[in-house]
C-alpha positions in Angstrom: -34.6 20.9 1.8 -32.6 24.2 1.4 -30.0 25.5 3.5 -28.6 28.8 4.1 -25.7 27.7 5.4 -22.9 30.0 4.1 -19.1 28.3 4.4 -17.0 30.0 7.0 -15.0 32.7 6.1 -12.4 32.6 8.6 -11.6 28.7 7.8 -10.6 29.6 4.2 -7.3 29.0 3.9 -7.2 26.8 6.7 -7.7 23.4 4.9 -5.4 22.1 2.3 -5.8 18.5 0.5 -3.2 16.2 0.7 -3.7 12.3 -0.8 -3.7 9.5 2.0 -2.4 5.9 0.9 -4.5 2.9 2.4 -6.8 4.8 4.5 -8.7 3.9 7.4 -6.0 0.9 8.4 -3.3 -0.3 10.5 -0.9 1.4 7.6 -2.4 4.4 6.5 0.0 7.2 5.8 0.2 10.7 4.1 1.5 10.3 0.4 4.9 11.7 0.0 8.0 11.8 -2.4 11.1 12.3 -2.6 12.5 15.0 -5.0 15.0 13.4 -7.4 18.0 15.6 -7.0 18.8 15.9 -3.2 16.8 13.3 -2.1 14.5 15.2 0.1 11.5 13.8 1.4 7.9 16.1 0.7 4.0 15.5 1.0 2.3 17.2 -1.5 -0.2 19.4 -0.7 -3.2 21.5 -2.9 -5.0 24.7 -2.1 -8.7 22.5 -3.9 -9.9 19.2 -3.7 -10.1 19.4 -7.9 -6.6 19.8 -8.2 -5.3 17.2 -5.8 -7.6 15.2 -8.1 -5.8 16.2 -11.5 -2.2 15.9 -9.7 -2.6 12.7 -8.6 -3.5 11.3 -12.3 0.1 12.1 -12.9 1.5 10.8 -9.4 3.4 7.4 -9.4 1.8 5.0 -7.3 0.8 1.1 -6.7 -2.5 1.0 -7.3 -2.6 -2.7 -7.2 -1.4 -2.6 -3.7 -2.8 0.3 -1.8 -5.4 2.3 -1.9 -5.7 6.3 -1.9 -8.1 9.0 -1.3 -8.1 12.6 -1.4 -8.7 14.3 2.3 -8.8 17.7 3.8 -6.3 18.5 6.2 -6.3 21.4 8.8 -2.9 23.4 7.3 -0.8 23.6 10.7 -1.4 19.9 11.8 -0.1 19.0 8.6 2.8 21.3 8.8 3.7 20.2 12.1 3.0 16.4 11.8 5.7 16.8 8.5 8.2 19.1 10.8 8.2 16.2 13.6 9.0 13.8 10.8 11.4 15.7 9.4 9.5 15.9 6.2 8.7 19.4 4.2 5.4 20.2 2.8 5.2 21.7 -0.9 1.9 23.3 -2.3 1.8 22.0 -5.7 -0.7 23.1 -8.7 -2.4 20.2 -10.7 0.4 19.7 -13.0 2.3 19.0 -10.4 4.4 21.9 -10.4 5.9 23.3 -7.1 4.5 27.1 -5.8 5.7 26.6 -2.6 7.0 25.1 0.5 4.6 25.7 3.5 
């Protein structure tokens, strides 16, 4: 079956992918760091799903104790879940390199 169905134009830029630790249960949670000189607290965040997936190749994590996946997030109810939290939100590339704080 083909589809026409052409992606919305007006939600580009919208979505951002962020990586979720043990999702789906009692202790899911956004994956976040914390930067090694001041200590402060971040959730990573990429502009394409591809990229979160390269990134999080190089990301420390216990993979023998949690689980992770790779969601879309709506960009302000990240941003203002973080702010409430007192946590900042970086836009990283797939190398894990910072081009931005959002």
């Amino acid at each position: 079956m083909e589809t026409n169905v052409q992606p919305d134009k007006a939600a580009k830029g919208k979505w951002i992918y962020i990586v979720v630790q043990n999702p789906g249960t009692g202790s899911e949670q956004f994956m976040g760091f914390k930067t090694p000189d001041s200590g402060e607290e971040f959730i990573p965040a990429f502009t394409s799903k591809e990229e979160a997936q390269q990134c999080f190749l190089i990301m420390p994590k216990d993979v023998m104790n949690n689980k992770y996946e790779i969601q879309a997030i709506l960009k302000d109810d990240l941003t203002a879940t973080a702010r409430e939290n007192g946590i900042d939100v970086f836009l990283m590339d797939e190398k894990s390199c910072v081009k931005g704080k959002l």
